[in-house]
N, C-alpha and C positions, 0 to 999 in steps of 0.2 A: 504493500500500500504506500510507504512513503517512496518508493521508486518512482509510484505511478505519479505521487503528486509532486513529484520534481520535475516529472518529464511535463506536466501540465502546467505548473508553473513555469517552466524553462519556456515552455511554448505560448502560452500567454507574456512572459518578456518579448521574447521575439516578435509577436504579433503588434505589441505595443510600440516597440525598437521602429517597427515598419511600419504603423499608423504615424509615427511621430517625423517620419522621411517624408511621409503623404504631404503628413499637415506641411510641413518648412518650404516645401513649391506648390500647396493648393492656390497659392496667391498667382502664380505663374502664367500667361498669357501663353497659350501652346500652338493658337492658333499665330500670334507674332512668332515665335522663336520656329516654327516647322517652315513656316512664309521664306524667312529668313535661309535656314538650313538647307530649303529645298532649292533656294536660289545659287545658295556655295556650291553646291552639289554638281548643280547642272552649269557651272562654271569648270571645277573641278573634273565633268566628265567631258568639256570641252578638251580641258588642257589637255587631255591622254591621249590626242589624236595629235599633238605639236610632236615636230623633229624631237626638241631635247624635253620631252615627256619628262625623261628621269630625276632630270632637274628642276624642272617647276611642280609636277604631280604630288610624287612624293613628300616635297617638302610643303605643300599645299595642303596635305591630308594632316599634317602637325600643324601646320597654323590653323586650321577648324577644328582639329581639336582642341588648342587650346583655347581658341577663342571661345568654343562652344563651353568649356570650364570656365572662363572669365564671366559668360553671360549668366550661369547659376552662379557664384560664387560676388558677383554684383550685385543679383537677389536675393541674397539672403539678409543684405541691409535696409533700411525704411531712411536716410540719406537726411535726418534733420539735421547732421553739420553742416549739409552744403547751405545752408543759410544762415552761418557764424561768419561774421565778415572777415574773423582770421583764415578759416579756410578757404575763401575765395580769393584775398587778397594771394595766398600759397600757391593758390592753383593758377594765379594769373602770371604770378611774377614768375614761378616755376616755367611754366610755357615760353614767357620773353626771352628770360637766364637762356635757354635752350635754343632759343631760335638765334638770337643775338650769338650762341655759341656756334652752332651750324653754319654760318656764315662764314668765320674765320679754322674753323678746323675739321670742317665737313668734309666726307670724300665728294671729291667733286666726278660726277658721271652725267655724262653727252653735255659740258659744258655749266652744269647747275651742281650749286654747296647746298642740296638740300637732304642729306641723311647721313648720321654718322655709321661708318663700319666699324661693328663691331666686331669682327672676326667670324664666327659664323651666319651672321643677319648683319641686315643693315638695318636702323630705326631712324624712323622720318620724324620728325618733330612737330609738323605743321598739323600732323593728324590729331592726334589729342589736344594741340591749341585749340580747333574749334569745338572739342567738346568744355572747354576751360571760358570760351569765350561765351556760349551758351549756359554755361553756372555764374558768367559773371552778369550777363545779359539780364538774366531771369533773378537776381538777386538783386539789380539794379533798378528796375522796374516792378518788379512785386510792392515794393515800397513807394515809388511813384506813378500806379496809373491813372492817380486821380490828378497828379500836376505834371502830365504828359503836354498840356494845351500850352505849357513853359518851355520856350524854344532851348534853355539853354539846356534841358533835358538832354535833349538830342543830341547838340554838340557833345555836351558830358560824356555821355554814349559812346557816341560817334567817335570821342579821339580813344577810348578804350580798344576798338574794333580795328581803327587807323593805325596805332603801335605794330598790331598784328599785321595787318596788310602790308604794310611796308616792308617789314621784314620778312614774308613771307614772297612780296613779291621783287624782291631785288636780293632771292638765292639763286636765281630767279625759277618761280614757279607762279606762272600765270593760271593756271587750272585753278590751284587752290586758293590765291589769291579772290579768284571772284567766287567762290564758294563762301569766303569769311565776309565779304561785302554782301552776296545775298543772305548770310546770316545776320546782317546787325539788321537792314532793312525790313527784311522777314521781322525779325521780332519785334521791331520798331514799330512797325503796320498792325502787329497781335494787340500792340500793348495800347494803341489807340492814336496815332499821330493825328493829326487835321489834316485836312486836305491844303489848305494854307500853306503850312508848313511841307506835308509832301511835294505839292510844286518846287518850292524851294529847293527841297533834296533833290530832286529832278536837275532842276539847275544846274545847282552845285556840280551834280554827278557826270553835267555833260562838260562841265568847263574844267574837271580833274579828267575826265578821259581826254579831253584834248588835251592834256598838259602831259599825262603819261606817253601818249601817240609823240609828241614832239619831243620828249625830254627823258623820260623812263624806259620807253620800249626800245629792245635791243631790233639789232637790223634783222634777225631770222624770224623775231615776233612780229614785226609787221611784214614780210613779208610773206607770214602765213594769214596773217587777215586780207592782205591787198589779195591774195590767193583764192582765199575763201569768197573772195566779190567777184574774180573772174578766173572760175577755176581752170579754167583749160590753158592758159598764158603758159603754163610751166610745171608741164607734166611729169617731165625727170628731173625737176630740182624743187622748190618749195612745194608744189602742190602736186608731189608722189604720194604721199601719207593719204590725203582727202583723198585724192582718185581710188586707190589700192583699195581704202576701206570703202568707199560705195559701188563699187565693184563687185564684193565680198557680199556684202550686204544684198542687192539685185540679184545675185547668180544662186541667191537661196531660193528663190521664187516662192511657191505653196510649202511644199515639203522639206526642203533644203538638200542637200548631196547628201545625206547621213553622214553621222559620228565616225571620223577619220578621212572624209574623201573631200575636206576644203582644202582646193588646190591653195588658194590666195596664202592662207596659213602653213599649209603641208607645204607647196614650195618656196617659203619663205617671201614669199611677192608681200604682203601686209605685216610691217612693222610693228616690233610692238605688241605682239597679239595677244600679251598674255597679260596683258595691261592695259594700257591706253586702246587699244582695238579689240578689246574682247567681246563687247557686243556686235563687233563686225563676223570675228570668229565665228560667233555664236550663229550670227543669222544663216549663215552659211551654208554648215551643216544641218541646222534645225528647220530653215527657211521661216518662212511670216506663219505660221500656226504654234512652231517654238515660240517667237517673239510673241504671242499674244500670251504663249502661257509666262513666256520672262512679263509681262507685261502685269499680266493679271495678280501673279506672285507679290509683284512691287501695290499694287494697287491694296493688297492686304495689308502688307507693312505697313501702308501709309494711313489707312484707314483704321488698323488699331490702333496706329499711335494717335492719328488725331481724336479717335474716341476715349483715350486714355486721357487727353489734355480735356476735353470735353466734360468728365466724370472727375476730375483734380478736386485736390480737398483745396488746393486755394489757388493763390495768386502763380507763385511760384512752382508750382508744380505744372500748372496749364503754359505756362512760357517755356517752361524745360522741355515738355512735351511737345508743344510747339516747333522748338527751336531744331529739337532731333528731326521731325519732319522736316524741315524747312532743308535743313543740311544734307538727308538722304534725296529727297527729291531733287534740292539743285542740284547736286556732282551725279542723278540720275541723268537728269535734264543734259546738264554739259555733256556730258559722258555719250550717250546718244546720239546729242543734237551732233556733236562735232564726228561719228560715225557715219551719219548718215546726210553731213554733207549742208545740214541746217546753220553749223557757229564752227567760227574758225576751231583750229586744229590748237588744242591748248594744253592737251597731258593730262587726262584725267582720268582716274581709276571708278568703275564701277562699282558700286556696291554690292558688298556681300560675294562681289564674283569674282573682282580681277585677283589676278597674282598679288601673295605680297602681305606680310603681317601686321604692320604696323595700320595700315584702315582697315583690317578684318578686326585686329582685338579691338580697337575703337568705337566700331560701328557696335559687336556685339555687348560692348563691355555699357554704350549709349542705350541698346536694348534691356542690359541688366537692371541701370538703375531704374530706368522707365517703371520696370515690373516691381521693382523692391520699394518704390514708393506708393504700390497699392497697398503696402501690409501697413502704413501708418495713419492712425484713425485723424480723423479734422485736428489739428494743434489748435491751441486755445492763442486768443491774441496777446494775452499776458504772459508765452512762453517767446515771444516774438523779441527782437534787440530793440530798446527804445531809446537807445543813446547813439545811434546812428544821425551825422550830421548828413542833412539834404547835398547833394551834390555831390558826396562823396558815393564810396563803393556800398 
């Protein structure tokens, strides 16, 4: 008898052990993290059809894995420090420190100081600045969206975002550069701008593009926008990349060549393919019924997360939620448009798909917190910082 009631007992622990694993990810979004997973996947069954498979595949399957342990292991927190202005000022200044360092000690590869080698990986910096920039975003405006109608809000804002830009785009990296500019505006628009004031930003935004076009842009970056205006001018020198990839893209038609037979990729004709042209790749062999399911996959992502910002216990929660959308869609957007031939050719890695670690842990690791801040119930306004001076962080 007491054998039996150890072994009952024993198995009532265990049962427990394994209700108490249920409980710690019932908070978890499955239908966001499978959206997600299914998307690296059919990235990752792309790459197995590249010449150097061995090289990018394999080490592909270790960055979804880890990435997919960053995204649990993100949710298991409910994230009330990120709105202690010590930890935002950390996360901000931490990102500057890095990129500011990137610049002078970076490997520099195809002419850009944008990732340090580490010896076995290389780590991009710019990637988790925009999730740093979106905790500082959504911290800076959770407290102001009732004196958002105050111009200097914006400004405030705006030179926070600006530090980033700058440095981000004179390593030089133009892709991600306009990714961190459609993040301040994105949330700027969430948080409630005026239309008054949006003209303005308008403004502003066309009289700093003409300043970068004359004074900022190196000679191969405009020559990929003058390319992208008249693309046939120069088909073996600036405008090979556009051509190659819309090429890619067309010769998938309905169905696509199937998994291994895109010549553009397989003969190395489309640069890049395991990055910046992966949704060329993709269309290729999947052809346009792929691309609706890549399409439709993205449209999940985008729709839990904007139903997660929707359902937010406050201010701050809906901006971060926000913010993550705004970032997955634009570098969707870029990423695409400039595949298929719609925005100049800029270096932008897709989400969730292309090669490469340092935007897979990011992107999942933006999915983690998302989820770990369903497990925390509404805060009370008296847990909130009230010694916060206006205008600052």
């Amino acid at each position: 008898m007491g054998f039996v009631a150890q072994r009952v007992s024993s198995a009532l622990r265990g049962r427990e052990s394994g209700s108490d694993a249920v409980r710690a990810f019932a908070h978890v979004d499955w239908f966001l993290f499978f959206s997600a997973l299914t998307i690296s996947l059919l990235g990752l069954v792309t790459m197995r059809s590249f010449p150097e498979e061995g090289a990018f595949f394999e080490r592909q399957i270790v960055w979804i894995g880890l990435a997919v342990c960053v995204f649990f292991v993100m949710s298991l927190s409910e994230y009330q420090f990120l709105r202690r202005t010590p930890v935002v000022v950390a996360l901000y200044g931490g990102v500057i420190f890095l990129l500011g360092l990137v610049l002078f000690f970076g490997a520099v590869v195809r002419g850009a100081s944008e990732r340090f080698d580490l010896g076995l990986f290389f780590a991009q910096p710019s990637d988790p600045a925009k999730i740093a920039l979106i905790v500082l975003l959504s911290k800076y405006f959770s407290r102001r969206h009732i004196e958002i109608a105050h111009f200097r809000h914006i400004l405030v804002s705006g030179s926070y975002a600006a530090l980033v830009f700058v440095l981000v785009f004179f390593q030089p990296d133009f892709g991600s550069a306009i990714i961190i500019a459609a993040l301040w505006a994105g949330v700027v628009l969430v948080a409630g701008i005026s239309w008054k004031h949006l003209a303005t930003l308008l403004i502003i935004s066309v009289l700093v593009g003409g300043g970068l076009w004359q004074w900022g842009l190196a000679s191969y970056q405009k020559e990929r926008v003058l390319t992208f205006l008249h693309p046939l001018t120069d088909l073996q020198g600036a405008g090979y990349n556009a051509y190659q990839s819309t090429v890619a893209v067309g010769s998938g038609e309905l169905t696509g060549k199937g998994v291994g037979y895109g010549t553009q990729s397989k003969l190395q004709f489309l640069p890049e393919y395991e990055t910046d042209f992966i949704f060329a790749a993709y269309a290729e062999e999947w052809g346009f019924l792929g691309v609706l399911l890549l399409f439709g996959l993205f449209a999940v992502v985008a729709a839990r997360i904007l139903g997660a910002a929707r359902r937010a216990e406050d201010n701050f929660d809906t901006l971060f939620a926000s913010g993550v959308a705004i970032y997955i869609l634009a570098q969707f957007s870029v990423h695409v448009g400039m595949n298929i031939g719609l925005l100049p050719i800029t270096g932008t890695t897709l989400p969730f798909m292309s090669y490469g670690g340092s935007h897979l842990l990011t992107e999942y690791a933006a999915l983690g917190i998302l989820v770990g801040m369903r497990r925390r119930a509404r805060s009370s306004s008296q847990a909130r910082d009230e010694t916060e001076l206006v205008g600052a962080i």
